[in-house]
C-alpha positions in Angstrom: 99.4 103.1 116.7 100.6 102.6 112.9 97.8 103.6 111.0 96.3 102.7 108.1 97.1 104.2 105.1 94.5 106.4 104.0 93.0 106.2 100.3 92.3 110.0 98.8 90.7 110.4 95.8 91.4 113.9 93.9 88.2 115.1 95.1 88.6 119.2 95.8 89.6 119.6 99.3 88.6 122.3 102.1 90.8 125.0 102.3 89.6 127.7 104.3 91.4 130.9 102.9 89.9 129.6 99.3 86.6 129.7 100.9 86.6 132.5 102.5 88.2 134.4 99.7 84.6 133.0 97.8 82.7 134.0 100.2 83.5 137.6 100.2 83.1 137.3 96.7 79.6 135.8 97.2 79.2 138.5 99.8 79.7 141.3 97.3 77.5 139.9 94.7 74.5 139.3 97.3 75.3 142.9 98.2 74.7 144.3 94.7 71.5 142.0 94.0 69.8 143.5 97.2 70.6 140.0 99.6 71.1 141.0 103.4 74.5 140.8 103.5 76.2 137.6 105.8 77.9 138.3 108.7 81.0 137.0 110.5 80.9 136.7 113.9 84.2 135.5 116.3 84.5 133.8 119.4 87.6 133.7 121.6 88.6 132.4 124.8 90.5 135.8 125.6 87.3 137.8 125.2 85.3 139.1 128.4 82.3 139.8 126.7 79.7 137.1 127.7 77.1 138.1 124.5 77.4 138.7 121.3 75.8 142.0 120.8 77.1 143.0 117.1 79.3 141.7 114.1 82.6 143.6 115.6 82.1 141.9 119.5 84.5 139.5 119.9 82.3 137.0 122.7 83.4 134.6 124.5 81.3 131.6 124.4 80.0 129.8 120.9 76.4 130.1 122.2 76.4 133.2 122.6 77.6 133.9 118.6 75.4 131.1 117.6 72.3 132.9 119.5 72.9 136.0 117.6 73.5 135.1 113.9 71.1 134.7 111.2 71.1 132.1 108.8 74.0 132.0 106.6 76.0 133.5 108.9 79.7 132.3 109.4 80.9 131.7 113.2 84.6 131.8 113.4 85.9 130.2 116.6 89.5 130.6 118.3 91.7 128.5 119.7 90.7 127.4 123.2 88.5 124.7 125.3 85.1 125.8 125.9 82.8 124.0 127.9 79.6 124.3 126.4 76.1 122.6 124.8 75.6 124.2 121.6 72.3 124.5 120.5 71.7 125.3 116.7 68.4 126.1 116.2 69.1 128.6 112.9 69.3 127.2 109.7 72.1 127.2 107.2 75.0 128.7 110.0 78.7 128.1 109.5 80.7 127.3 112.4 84.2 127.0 111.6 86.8 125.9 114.3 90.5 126.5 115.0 91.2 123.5 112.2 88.5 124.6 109.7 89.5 123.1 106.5 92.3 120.5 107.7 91.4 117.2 107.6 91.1 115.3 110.8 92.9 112.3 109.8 96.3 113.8 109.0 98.6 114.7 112.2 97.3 118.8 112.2 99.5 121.3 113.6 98.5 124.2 115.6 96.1 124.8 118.6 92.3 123.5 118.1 89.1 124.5 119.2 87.7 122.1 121.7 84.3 121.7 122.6 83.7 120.1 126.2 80.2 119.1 126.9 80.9 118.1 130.3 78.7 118.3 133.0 76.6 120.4 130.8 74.2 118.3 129.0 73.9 115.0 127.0 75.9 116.3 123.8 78.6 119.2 122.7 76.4 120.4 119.5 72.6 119.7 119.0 71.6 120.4 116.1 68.0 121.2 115.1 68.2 123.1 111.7 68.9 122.2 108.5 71.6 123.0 106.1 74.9 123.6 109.0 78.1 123.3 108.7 80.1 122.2 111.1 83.8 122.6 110.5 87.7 121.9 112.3 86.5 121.2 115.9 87.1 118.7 118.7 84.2 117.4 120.0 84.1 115.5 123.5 82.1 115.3 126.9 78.8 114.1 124.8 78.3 111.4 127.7 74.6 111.5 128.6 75.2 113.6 132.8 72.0 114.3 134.7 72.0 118.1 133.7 69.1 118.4 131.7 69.1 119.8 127.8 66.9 122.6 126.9 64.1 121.8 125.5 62.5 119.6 123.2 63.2 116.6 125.6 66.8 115.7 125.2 68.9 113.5 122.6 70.6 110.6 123.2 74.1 111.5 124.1 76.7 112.3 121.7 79.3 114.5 120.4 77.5 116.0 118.0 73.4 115.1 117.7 71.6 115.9 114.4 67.8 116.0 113.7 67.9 118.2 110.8 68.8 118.1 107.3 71.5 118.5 104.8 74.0 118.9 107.8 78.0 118.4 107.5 80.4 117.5 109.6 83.9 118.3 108.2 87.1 117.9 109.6 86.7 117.1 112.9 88.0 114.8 116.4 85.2 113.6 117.5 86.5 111.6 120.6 85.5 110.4 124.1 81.9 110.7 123.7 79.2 107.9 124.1 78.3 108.4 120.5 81.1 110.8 118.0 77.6 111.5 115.8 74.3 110.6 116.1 71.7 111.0 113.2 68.1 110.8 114.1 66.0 110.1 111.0 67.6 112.8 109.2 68.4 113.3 105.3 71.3 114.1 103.4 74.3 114.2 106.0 77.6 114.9 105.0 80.5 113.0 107.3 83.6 113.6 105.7 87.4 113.9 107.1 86.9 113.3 110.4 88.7 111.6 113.4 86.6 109.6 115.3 88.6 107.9 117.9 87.4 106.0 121.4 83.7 107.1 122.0 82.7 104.5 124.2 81.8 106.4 127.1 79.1 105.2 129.4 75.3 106.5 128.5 72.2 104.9 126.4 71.6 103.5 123.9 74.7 103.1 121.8 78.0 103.2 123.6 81.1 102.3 121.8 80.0 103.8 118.1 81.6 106.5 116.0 78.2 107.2 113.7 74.7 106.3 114.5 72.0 106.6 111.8 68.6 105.6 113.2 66.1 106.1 110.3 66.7 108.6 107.6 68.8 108.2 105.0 70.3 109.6 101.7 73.7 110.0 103.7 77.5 110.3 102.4 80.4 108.9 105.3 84.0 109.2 103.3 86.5 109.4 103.9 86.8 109.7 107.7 89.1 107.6 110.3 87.6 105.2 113.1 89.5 103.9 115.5 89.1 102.5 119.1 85.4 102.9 119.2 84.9 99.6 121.0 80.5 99.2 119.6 81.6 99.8 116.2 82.5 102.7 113.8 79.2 102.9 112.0 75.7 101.4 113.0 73.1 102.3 110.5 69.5 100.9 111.3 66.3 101.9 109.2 67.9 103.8 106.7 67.3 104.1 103.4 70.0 105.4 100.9 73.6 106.1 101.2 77.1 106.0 100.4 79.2 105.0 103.1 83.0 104.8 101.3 86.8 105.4 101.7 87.0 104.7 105.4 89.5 103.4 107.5 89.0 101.6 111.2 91.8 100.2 113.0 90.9 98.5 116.6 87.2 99.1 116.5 84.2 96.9 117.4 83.0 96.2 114.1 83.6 98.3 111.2 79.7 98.5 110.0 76.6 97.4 111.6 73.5 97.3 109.3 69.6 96.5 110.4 66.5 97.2 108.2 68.3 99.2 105.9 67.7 99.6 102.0 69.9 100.8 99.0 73.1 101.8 100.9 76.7 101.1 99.4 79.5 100.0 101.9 82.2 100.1 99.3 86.1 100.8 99.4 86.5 101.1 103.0 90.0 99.5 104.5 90.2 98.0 108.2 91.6 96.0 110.4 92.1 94.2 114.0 88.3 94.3 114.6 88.1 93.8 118.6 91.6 94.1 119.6 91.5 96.3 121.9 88.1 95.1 123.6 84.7 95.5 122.7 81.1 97.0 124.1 77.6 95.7 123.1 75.5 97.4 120.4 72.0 96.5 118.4 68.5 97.4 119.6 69.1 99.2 122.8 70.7 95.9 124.2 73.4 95.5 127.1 74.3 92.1 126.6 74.4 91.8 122.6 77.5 92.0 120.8 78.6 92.2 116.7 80.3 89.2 115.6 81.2 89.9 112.6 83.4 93.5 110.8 80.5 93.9 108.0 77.6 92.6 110.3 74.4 92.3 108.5 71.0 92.0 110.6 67.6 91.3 109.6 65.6 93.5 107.3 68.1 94.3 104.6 67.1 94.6 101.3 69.5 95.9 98.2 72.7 96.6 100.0 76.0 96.5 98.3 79.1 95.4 100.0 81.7 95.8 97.8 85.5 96.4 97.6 86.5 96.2 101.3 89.7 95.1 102.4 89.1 93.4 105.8 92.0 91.7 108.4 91.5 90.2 111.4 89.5 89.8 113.9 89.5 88.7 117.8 85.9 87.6 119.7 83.7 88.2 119.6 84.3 89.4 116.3 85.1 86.2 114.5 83.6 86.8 111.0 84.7 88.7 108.1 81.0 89.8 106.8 78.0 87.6 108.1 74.8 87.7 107.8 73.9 87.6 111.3 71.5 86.0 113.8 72.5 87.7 116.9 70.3 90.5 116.9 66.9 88.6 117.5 63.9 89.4 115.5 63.3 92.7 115.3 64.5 95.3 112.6 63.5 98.2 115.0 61.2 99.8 111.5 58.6 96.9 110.5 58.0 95.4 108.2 60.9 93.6 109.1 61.4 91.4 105.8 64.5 88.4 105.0 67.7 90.1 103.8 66.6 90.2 100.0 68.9 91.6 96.6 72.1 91.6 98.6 75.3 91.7 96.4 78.8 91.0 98.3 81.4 91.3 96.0 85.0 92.0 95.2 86.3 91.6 99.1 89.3 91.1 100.7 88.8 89.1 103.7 91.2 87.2 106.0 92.1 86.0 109.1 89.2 86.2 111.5 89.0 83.4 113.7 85.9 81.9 112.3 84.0 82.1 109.0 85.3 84.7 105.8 81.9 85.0 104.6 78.7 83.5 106.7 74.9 83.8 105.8 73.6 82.6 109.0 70.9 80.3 110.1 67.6 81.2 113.0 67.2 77.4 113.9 64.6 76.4 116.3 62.4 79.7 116.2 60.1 78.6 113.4 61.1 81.7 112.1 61.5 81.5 107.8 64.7 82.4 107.7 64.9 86.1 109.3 68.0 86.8 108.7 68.6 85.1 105.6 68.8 85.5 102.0 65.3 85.4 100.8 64.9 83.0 97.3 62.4 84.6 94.5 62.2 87.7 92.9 65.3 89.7 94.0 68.2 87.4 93.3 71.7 87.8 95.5 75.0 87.4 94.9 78.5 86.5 96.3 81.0 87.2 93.4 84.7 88.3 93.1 85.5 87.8 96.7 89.1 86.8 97.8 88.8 84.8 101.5 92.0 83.8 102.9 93.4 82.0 106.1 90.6 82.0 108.3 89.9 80.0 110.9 87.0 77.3 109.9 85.2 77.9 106.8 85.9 80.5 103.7 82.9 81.1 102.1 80.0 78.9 104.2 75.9 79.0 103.6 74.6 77.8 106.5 70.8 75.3 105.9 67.6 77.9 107.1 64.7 75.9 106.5 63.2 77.0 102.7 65.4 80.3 102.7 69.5 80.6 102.0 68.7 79.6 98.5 68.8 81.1 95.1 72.1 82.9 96.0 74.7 82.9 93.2 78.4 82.1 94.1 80.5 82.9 91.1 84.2 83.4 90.5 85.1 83.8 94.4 88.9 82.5 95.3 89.3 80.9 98.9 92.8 79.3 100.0 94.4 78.5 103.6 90.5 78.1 105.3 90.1 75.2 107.8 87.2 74.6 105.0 87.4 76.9 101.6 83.6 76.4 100.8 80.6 74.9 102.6 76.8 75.0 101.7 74.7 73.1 103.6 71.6 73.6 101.9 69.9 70.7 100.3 66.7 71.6 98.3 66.4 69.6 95.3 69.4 69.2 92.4 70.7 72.6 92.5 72.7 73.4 89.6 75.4 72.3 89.2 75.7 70.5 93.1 72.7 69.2 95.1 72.5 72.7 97.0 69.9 75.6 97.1 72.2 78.0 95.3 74.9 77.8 92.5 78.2 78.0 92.6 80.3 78.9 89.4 84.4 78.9 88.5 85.1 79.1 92.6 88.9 78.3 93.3 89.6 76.4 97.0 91.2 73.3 98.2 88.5 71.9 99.9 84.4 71.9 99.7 81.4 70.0 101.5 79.7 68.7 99.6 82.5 68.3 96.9 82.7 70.5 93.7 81.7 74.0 95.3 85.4 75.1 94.7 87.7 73.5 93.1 91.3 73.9 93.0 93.4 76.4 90.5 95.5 79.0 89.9 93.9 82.0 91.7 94.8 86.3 90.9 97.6 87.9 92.6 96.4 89.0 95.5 97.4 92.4 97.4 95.6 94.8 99.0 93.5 97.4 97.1 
């Protein structure tokens, strides 16, 4: 596989002898200020000791080490495959891998810490307490077998579950699992530098996704690599706030799935041959519905930014660029489930997907008002700056939904080689300037329905951002 080229920004990168060189700093400081001093404890495949009894035992299993240390303690793990459910259930721990501190996107050298959750339990690494680190691992075998968890009841299966807070996830594979990470209702995740490649093993209810994020919120997902995770890479439903930016995704599902979601930026990210190697279905628990779009957007959206994204072909089912989707029925999964409202899509690179660049989608003999929809009134939405090239029937197309897919504001978008460039079906009253629901504003294409919505010109240079 050629992969994508990867866009770093000079933000300060993990290198672990810097760290630990601060921490013994920190260490000495906590010392002289009366705080218990942190302890390192180490894990290794060569050890025979089966606990972790004091600082200097070298164990051999991460559960055992985990079991033992207090919070802020730093877990240094060796080379090796260990087949093990971790269970973190102490707050603010440091688990550091073989690869602690090398990003997971770059062709590492040297041995790596594996953790194998088969036939063990639903996931490699629950996580129940707040503030961990989780740092340089593989993660696999989260694949949802009959061996029970401990308790609580268990998570859905995954690579690595979270139901805590302020947890990161740095520099790690995160690959054959049902889910790589799963966030349940949690706040203020870190997901950064990671490798999350073909997690579309068998198991409920998501299959097929690199990151699920099922309520919660405030999250950051930068900088990581998707690829081959047939669902899609991300799948965020009833969250509210969050960056996800910088990422790559090369033969996944779809890149981004979003349902009942507010106040989240999907900006900068980079992908490409959306369904090409095959996809699985996602949304709602479903096992027959599939994304049909790379930037899917469900009902119950409201102030989302879609911005910057360079997006290239897709194969079906995933025959949109971003749409605005009705394929996920009715239900936003955290009511009130309202009409997509304050949306802003701008500044995109789309093209080639065998379908529509940009779709806001219809629900058409439901007597619904529009579920999934842009919602007319207070909380205008725009479509602005976007570039939509060479796709298979329309560029840039607003589909009629009874009184709703109106008051949208199309301005300065550039479509070219599009079966149609611009379509709006909508038809209530004059519009301004055309008799449509929305306006439309200094857009460059070869062809419109009705006539006018682009017009033809001299559009930007265009080449990928």
């Amino acid at each position: 596989m050629i992969r994508l080229h990867i866009m770093l920004n000079n933000r300060r990168r993990f290198v672990l002898s810097a760290a630990m060189g601060a921490v013994f700093v920190l260490l000495a400081a906590s010392a002289n200020a009366g705080v218990p001093a942190v302890t390192v404890w180490h894990v290794s495949k060569s050890s025979s000791n089966a606990t972790c009894t004091i600082s200097a035992t070298t164990c051999n299993t991460i559960g055992s080490a985990v079991s033992a240390a207090q919070a802020d303690d730093i877990i240094v793990v060796g080379p090796g495959t260990y087949n093990e459910l971790v269970t973190i259930n102490t707050m603010a721990l440091n688990l550091l891998g073989a690869q602690a501190g090398n990003d997971a996107r770059v062709d590492r050298h040297g041995p790596e810490s594996v953790v194998d959750a088969t036939g063990k339990g639903n996931c490699a690494f629950i996580v129940r307490a707040s503030s961990v680190v989780i740092d340089g691992f593989t993660v696999t075998g989260g694949t949802g077998n009959t061996t029970p968890d401990p308790p609580p009841p268990p998570p859905p299966p995954a690579g690595i579950w979270v139901g805590a807070q302020a947890v990161s996830i740095i520099n790690n594979i995160l690959d054959k699992n049902n889910t790589g990470v799963s966030l349940a209702g949690m706040q203020l995740a870190v997901i950064e530098h990671n490798l999350f490649r073909n997690n579309n093993e068998p198991g409920a209810p998501n299959p097929g996704c690199g990151i699920v994020s099922n309520g919660g919120g405030y999250f950051s997902i930068t900088e990581n690599e998707f690829t081959g995770n047939k669902g899609a890479a991300i799948d965020v439903n009833g969250s509210s706030g969050g960056m996800i930016t910088n990422n790559t995704s090369e033969n996944d599902g779809a890149f981004v799935i979003f349902a009942g979601t507010t106040v989240v930026q999907f900006s900068h990210n980079r992908g490409k041959d959306f369904g090409h190697t095959g996809v699985l279905p996602v949304g709602f628990n479903s096992s027959s519905i599939y994304a049909d779009a790379a930037v899917d957007l469900g009902p119950g959206n409201i102030a989302l930014v879609i911005s910057d994204n360079d997006l290239e072909k897709g194969e079906a089912p995933i025959s949109n660029g971003i749409a605005f989707t009705t394929v996920f029925g009715t239900s936003c999964g955290y009511p009130p489930c309202t009409n997509n409202t304050a949306m802003n899509v701008r500044n995109n690179m789309i093209k080639r997907f065998p379908d529509y660049g940009i779709v806001v989608g219809e629900q058409s003999g439901t007597g619904m008002l529009g579920e999934f929809s842009f919602q007319k009134g207070v909380y205008p939405s725009w479509i602005v700056g976007n570039e939509v090239y060479d796709n298979g029937w329309v560029g840039i197309f607003i589909e009629a939904a009874s009184s709703y897919n109106s008051g949208i504001s199309l301005f300065d978008n550039e479509a070219e080689g599009n079966r149609v460039d611009c379509e709006d079906d909508t038809k209530y009253g004059t519009g301004t300037p055309l008799p449509t629901g929305n306006t439309w504003f200094n857009n460059t294409g070869n062809s419109s329905s009705p006539t006018g919505l682009c017009t033809p010109g001299r559009g930007h240079d265009h080449d990928w951002r």
